[in-house]
BAFIVEX-45029 format. One record per residue (C-alpha): residue in three letters; x negated, y negated, z. Coordinates in pm, whole numbers, plus 50000, padded with zeros to 5 digits. Example, Ala and Ser with C-alpha at 12.3 -4.5 7.8 and 13.67 -1.06 7.14 Angstrom:
BEGIN
ALA	48770	50450	50780
SER	48633	50106	50714
//
This chain:
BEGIN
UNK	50000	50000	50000
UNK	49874	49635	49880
UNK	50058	49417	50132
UNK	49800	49343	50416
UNK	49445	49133	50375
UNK	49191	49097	50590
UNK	48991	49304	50903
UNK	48986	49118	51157
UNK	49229	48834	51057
UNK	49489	49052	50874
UNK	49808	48939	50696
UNK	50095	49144	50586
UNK	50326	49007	50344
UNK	50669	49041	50269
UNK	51020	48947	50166
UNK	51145	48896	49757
UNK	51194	48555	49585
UNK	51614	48597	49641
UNK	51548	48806	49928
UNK	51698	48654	50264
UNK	51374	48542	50337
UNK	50961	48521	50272
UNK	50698	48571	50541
UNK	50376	48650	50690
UNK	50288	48839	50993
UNK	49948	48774	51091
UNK	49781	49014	51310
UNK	49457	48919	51502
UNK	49459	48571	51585
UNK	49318	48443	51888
UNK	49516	48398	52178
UNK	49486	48025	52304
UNK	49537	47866	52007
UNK	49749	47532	52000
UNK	49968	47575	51715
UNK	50321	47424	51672
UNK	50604	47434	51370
UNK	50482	47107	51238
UNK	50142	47188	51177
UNK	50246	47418	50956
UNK	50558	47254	50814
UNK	50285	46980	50686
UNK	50107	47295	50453
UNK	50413	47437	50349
UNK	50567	47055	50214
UNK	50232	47037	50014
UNK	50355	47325	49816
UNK	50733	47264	49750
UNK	50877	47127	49455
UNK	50846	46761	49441
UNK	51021	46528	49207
UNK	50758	46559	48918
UNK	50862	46714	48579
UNK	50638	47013	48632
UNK	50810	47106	48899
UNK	51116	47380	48906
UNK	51454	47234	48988
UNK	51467	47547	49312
UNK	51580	47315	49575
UNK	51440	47537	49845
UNK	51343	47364	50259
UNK	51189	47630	50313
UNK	51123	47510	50690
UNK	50901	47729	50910
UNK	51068	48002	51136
UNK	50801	48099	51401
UNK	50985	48443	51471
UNK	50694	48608	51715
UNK	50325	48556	51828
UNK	50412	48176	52006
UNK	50460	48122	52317
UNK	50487	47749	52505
UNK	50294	47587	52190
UNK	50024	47842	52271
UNK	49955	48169	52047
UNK	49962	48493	52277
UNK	49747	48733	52081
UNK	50038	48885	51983
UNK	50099	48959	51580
UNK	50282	48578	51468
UNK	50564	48636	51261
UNK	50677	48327	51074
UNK	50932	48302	50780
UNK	51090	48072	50550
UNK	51470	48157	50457
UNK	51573	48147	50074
UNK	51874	47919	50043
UNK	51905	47794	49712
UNK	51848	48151	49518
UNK	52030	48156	49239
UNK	52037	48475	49040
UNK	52307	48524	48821
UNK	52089	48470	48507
UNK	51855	48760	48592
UNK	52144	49000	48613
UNK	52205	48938	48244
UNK	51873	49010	48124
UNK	51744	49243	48374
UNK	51702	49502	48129
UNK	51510	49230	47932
UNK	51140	49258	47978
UNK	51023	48890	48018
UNK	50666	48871	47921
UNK	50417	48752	48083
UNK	50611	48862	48391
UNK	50552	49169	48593
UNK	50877	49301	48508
UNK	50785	49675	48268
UNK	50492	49699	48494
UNK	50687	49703	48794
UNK	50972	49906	48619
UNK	50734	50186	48567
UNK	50551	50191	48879
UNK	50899	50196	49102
UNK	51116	50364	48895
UNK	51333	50063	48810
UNK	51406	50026	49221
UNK	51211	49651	49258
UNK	51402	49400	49288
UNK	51404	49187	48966
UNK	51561	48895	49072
UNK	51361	48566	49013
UNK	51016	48827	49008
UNK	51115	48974	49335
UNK	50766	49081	49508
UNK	50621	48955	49239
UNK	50721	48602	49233
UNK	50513	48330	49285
UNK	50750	48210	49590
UNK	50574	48475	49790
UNK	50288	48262	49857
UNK	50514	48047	50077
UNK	50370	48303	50311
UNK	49992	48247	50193
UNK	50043	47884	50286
UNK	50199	47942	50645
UNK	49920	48204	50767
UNK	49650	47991	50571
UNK	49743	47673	50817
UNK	49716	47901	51117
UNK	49355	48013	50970
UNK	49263	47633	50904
UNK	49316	47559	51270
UNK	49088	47801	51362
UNK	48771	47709	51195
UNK	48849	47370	51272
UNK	48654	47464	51615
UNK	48397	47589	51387
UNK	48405	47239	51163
UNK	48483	47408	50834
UNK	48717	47200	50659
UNK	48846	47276	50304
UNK	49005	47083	50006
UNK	49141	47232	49664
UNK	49224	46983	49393
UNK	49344	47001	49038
UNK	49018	46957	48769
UNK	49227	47065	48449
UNK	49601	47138	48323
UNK	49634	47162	47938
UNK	49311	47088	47861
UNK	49303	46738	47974
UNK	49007	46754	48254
UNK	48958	46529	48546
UNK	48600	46363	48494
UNK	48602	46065	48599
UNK	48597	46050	48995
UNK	48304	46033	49186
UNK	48507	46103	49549
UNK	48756	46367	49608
UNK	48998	46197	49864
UNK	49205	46424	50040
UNK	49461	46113	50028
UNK	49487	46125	49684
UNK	49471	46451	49638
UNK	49745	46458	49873
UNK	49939	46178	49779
UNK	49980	46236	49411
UNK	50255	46504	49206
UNK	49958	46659	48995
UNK	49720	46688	49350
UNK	49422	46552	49109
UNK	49132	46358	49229
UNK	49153	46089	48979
UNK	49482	45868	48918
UNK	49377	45757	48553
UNK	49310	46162	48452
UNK	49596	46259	48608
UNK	49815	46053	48423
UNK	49734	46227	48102
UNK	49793	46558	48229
UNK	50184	46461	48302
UNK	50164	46366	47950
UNK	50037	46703	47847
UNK	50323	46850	48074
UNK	50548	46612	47935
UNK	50502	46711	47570
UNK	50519	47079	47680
UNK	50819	47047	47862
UNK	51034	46884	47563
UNK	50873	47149	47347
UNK	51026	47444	47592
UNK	50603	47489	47677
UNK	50396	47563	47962
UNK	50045	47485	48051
UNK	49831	47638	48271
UNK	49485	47440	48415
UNK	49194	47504	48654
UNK	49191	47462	49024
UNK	48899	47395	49266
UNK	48835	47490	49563
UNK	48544	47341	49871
UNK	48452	47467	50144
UNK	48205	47251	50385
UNK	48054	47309	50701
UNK	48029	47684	50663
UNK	47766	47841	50881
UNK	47496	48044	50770
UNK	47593	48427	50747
UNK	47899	48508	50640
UNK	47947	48820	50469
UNK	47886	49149	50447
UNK	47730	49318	50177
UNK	47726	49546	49997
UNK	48104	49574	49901
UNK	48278	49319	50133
UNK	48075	48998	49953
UNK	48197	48687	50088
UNK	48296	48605	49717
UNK	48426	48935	49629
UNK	48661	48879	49929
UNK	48717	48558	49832
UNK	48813	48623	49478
UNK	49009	48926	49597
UNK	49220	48665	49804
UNK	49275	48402	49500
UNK	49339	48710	49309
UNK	49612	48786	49522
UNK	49799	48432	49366
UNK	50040	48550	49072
UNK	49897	48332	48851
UNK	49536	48304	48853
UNK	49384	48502	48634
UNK	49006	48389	48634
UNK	48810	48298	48935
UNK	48443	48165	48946
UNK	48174	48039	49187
UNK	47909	47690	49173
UNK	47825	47707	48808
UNK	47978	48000	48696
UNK	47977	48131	48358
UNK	47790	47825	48293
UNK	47511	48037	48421
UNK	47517	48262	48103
UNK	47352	47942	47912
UNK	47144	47817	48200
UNK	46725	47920	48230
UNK	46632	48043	48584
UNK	46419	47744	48621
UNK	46738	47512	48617
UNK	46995	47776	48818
UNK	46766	47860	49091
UNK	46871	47642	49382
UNK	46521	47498	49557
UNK	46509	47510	49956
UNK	46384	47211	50094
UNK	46406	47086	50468
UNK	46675	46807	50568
UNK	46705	46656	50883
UNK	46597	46947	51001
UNK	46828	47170	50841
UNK	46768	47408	50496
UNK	46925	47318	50191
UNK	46934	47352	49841
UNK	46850	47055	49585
UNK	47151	47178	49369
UNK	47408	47415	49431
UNK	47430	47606	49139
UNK	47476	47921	49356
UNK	47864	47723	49493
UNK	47716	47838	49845
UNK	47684	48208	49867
UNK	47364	48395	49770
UNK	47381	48780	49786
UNK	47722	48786	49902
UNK	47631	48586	50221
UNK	47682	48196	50329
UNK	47402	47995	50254
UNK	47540	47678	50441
UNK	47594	47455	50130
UNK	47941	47389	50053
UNK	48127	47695	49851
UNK	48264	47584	49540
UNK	48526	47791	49368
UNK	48724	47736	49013
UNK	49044	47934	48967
UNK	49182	47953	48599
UNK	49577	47885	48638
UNK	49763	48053	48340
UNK	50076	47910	48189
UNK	50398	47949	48369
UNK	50500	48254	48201
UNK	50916	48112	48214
UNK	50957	47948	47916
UNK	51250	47821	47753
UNK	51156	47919	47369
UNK	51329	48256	47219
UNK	51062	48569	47275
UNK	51030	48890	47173
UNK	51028	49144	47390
UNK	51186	49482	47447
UNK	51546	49613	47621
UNK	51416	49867	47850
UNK	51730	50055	47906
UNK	51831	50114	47517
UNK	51446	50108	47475
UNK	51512	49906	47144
UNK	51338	49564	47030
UNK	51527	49232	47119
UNK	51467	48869	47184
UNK	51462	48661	47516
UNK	51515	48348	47592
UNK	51469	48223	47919
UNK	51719	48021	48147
UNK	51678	47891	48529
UNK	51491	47661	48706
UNK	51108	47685	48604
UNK	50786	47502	48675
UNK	50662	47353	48339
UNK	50315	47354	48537
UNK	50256	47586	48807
UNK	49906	47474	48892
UNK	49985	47156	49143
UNK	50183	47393	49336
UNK	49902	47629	49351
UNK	49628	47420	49469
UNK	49752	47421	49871
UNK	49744	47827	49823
UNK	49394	47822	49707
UNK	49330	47620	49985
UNK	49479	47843	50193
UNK	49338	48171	50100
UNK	49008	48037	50145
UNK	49049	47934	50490
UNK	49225	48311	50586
UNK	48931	48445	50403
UNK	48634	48201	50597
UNK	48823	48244	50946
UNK	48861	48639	50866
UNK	48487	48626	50825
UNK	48457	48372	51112
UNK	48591	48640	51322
UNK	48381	48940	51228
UNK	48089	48731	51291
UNK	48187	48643	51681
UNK	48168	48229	51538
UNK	48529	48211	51669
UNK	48620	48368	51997
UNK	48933	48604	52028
UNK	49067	48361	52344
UNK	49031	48051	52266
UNK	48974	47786	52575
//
């Protein structure tokens, strides 16, 4: 069974996208930790819908439930429980074409592997609402190695091609503070123009998040097979939608001479670092201290309003599809606060194994 991540700080995952409800237990948290609704309400408002035109029409609150775990503003040590509760799911549309194979979707690969039993409604366990529950357990993590001073911040670099260039700061108040969560205004701008032109076209477009890190401490990891980036990338992976993950330079490295991709150690303030960080921050699968950069490729929302072809599973016969609901023209905004927070469950997992956060916290 795929539903749980982590050792140490482990999540389970469950609920559907029309289910009565998505949520997260997480099991292993400290006890001690202050943690209230509102601190996670403020992750999970990141990722709603907002008003932009990327944005699916899903009128969902989806206002934290802490169901377990909490006790006087105080986690117990106890597994945390917390859920959001589906109230706007609307699926009367999916029961006319649920023998319709949407592509792009999960839908003939989850057919075949239970039997036609999943639930198909709006993706089901499958659906990208499911990482409501990412978020909630991710703002629990982020509180956590904020004893530790990590502190992370994802941001959109790229949606349809148009790429953000031109900023020299990455403000968490802009990122915050604008539809498209990208660093600079002026780039940004053009992107809703991209998703603009998609959108009247029945289109999607996909794009590329980032993801820092800072402050990480020296160590993390554990090699050979649980790499700090192959648990890392197994975590973004874990996102519906991404489909490409990469670390500091990337596959840039494939055109880059050893002399230029080899990070130098010098001594700062009596610290090591690296002059560049062409390595984003891991070397052999183990913290080096700089900050970890990560790029996740976003594809396009897979929803789209033009006529498809695709196949009726139940007459097993060719047909055509096209698409109605409430869609994202642009799923990657949306995204960014869940790479954020599969980075910090994946740090403050790590965190844990290495003793850097204690399991009572005082």
């Amino acid at each position: 069974m795929g539903n749980s991540l982590g050792k140490k700080f482990v999540i389970t995952s469950f609920g559907e996208s029309h289910g009565r409800c998505i949520g997260i237990v997480i099991d292993g948290c400290p006890a001690g930790l202050a943690i209230t609704e509102k601190d996670i309400q403020i992750e999970l408002d990141n990722r709603k819908p907002g008003n932009a035109i990327s944005s699916t029409k899903r009128a969902e609150e989806d206002k934290v439930d802490i169901l377990s775990g909490v006790f006087n503003g105080y986690t117990t040590g106890a597994p945390i429980c917390l859920a959001v509760w589906n109230e706007d799911a609307k699926s009367e549309s999916y029961e006319k074409t649920k023998d319709l194979m949407r592509p792009g979707h999960a839908d003939y690969t989850a057919f075949m592997k239970y039997g036609g039993f999943n639930d198909y409604r709006g993706g089901g366990r499958f659906s990208g609402r499911n990482t409501a529950g990412f978020v909630m357990a991710g703002a629990v993590a982020q509180k956590l190695l904020d004893s530790t001073g990590v502190k992370i911040l994802a941001h959109t670099v790229e949606i349809g091609g148009v790429r953000a260039d031109s900023y020299d700061v990455i403000s968490a108040d802009v990122v915050n503070n604008n539809p498209l969560r990208c660093a600079d205004l002026r780039d940004a701008a053009k992107m809703l123009a991209a998703i603009e032109k998609a959108r009247k076209a029945g289109d999607s477009l996909g794009g590329i998040i980032e993801g820092i890190a800072i402050n990480v401490p020296v160590g993390l990891g554990e090699p050979i097979f649980d790499t700090l980036e192959g648990d890392l990338a197994k975590a973004l992976f874990s996102i519906p939608a991404i489909k490409g993950v990469e670390f500091g330079a990337g596959f840039g490295v494939a055109q880059m001479k050893g002399s230029k991709n080899n990070d130098a150690f010098r001594i700062k303030r009596g610290k090591v670092v690296t002059a560049t960080n062409y390595g984003g921050g891991i070397l052999g699968g183990i913290s080096s201290g700089m900050p970890i950069f990560i790029r996740a490729a976003v594809k396009p929302t897979p929803s789209i309003s033009q006529k498809q072809k695709t196949v009726n599973i139940a007459k097993m016969e060719n047909a055509e599809l096209e698409i109605k609901g409430r869609h994202d023209v642009c799923i990657v905004p949306r995204a960014v606060p869940v790479v954020a927070a599969m980075m910090a469950i994946t740090l403050c997992d790590f965190a844990l194994q290495a003793g850097i956060i204690p399991e009572v916290i005082k």
